[in-house]
PLY file of the C-alpha trace (Angstrom):
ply
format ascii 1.0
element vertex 141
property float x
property float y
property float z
element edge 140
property int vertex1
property int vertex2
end_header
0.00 0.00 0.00
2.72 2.22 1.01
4.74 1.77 -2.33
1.54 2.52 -3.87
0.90 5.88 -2.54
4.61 6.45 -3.46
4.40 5.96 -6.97
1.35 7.77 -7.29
2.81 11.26 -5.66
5.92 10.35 -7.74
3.86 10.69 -11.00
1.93 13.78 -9.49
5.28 15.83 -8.71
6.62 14.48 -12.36
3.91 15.81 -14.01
3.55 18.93 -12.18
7.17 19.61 -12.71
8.11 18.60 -16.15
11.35 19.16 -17.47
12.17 20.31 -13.47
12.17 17.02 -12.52
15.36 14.16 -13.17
17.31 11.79 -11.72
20.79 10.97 -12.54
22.84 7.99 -11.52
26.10 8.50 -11.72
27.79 6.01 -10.42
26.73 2.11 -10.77
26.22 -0.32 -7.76
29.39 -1.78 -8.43
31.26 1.21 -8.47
29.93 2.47 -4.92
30.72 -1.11 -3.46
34.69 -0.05 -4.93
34.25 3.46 -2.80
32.78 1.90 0.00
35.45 -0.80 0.28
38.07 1.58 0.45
39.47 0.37 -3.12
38.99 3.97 -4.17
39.62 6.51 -2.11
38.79 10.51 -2.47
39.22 13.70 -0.25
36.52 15.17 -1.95
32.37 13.69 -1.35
31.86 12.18 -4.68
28.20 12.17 -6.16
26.58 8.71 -6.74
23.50 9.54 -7.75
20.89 13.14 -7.01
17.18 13.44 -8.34
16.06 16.73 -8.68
12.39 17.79 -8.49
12.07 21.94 -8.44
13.61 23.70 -5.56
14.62 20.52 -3.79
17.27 18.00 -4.59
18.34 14.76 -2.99
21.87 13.71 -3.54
23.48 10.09 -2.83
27.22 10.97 -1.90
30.10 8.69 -0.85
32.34 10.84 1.94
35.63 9.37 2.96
37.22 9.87 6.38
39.93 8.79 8.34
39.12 5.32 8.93
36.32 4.49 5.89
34.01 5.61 3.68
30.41 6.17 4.10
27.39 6.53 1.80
24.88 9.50 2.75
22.16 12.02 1.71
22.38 15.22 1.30
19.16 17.53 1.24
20.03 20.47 -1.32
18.02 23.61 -1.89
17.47 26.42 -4.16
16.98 30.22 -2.63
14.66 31.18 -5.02
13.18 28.89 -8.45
15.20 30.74 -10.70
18.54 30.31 -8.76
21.25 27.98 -10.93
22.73 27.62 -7.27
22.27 24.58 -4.78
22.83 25.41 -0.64
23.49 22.35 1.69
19.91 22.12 3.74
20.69 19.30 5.59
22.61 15.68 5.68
20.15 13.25 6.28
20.19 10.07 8.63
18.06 7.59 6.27
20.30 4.54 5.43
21.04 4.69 1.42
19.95 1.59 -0.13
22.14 1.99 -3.85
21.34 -1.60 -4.23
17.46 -1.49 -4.77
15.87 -2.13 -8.21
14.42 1.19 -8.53
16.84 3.66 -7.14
15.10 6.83 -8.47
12.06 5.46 -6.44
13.70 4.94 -3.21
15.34 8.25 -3.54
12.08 10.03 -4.29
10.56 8.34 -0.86
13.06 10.21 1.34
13.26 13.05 -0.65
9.39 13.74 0.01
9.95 12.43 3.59
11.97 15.09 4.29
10.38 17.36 2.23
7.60 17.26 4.56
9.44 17.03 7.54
11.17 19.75 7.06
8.45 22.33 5.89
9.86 22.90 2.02
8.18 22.80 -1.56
9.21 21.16 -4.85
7.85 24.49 -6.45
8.89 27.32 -4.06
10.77 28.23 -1.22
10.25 29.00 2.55
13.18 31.45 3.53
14.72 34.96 2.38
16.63 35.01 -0.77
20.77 35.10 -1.10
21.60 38.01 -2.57
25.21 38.52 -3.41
26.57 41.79 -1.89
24.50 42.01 0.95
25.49 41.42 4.31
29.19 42.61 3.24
30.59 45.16 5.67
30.89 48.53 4.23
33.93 49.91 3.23
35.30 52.95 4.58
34.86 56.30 2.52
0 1
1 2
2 3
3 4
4 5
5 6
6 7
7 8
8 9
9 10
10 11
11 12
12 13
13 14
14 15
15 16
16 17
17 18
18 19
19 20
20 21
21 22
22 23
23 24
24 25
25 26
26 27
27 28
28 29
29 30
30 31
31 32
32 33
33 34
34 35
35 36
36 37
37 38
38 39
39 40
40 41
41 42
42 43
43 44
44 45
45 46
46 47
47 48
48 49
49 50
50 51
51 52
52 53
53 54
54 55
55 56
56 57
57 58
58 59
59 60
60 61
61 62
62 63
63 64
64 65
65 66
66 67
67 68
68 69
69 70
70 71
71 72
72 73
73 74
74 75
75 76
76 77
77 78
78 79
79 80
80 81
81 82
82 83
83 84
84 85
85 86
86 87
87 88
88 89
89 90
90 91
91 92
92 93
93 94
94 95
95 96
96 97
97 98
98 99
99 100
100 101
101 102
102 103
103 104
104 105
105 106
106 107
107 108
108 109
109 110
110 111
111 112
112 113
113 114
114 115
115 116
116 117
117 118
118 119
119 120
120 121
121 122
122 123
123 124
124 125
125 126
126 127
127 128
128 129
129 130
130 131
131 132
132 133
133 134
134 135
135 136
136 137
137 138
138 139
139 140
């Protein structure tokens, strides 16, 4: 029933958004098993896989540290719908599961968890814009 109602809202938010809405897997299973092992290694988080629907986008990203490397979510958000920018909203705690048959599915479940739990829109956004310049100290005459 649940998976259901999932694949219905995912159809609703794809239609609603259009050409606003994609998912991109960049990395195969395989390959995150090699990251995850340790048989590659980077310094930098390395994008597995986002899905994009508006203002909101969910991204599946391998992050190494000292002693291994973990797989994670990452909420991303736009300041305003016409914004080419993403912001860092929030790294979330749901276990990624890159192993699933349908990973755009399972990625669009706890990106509309979270869109929900945190308060946010696939069409519009909740907080002041980021203007660039403002906020910058003055300089003196």
């Amino acid at each position: 029933m649940v998976e259901v109602r999932v694949l219905n809202k995912q159809r609703k938010v794809k239609k609603e958004l259009k050409d606003r809405y994609y998912f991109r897997q960049m990395l195969t299973a395989n390959m995150v098993q090699m990251f995850l092992a340790g048989l590659e290694e980077s310094s930098i988080p390395v994008v597995a896989a986002s899905l994009t629907a508006g203002v909101v986008r969910l991204e599946a990203v391998i992050y190494w540290d000292k002693e291994r490397n973990n797989l994670g979510y990452d909420l991303m958000v736009k300041d305003s719908p016409e914004s080419k920018a993403w912001i860092c909203y929030e790294s979330l705690p749901d276990e990624v599961r890159f192993n699933v048959w349908n990973l755009e599915r399972e990625m669009f479940q706890v990106l509309d968890r979270a869109v929900e739990q945190y308060g946010l829109s696939y069409t519009g956004c909740s907080f002041p814009s980021l203007v660039p310049g403002e906020g910058k100290p003055k300089e003196p005459p």
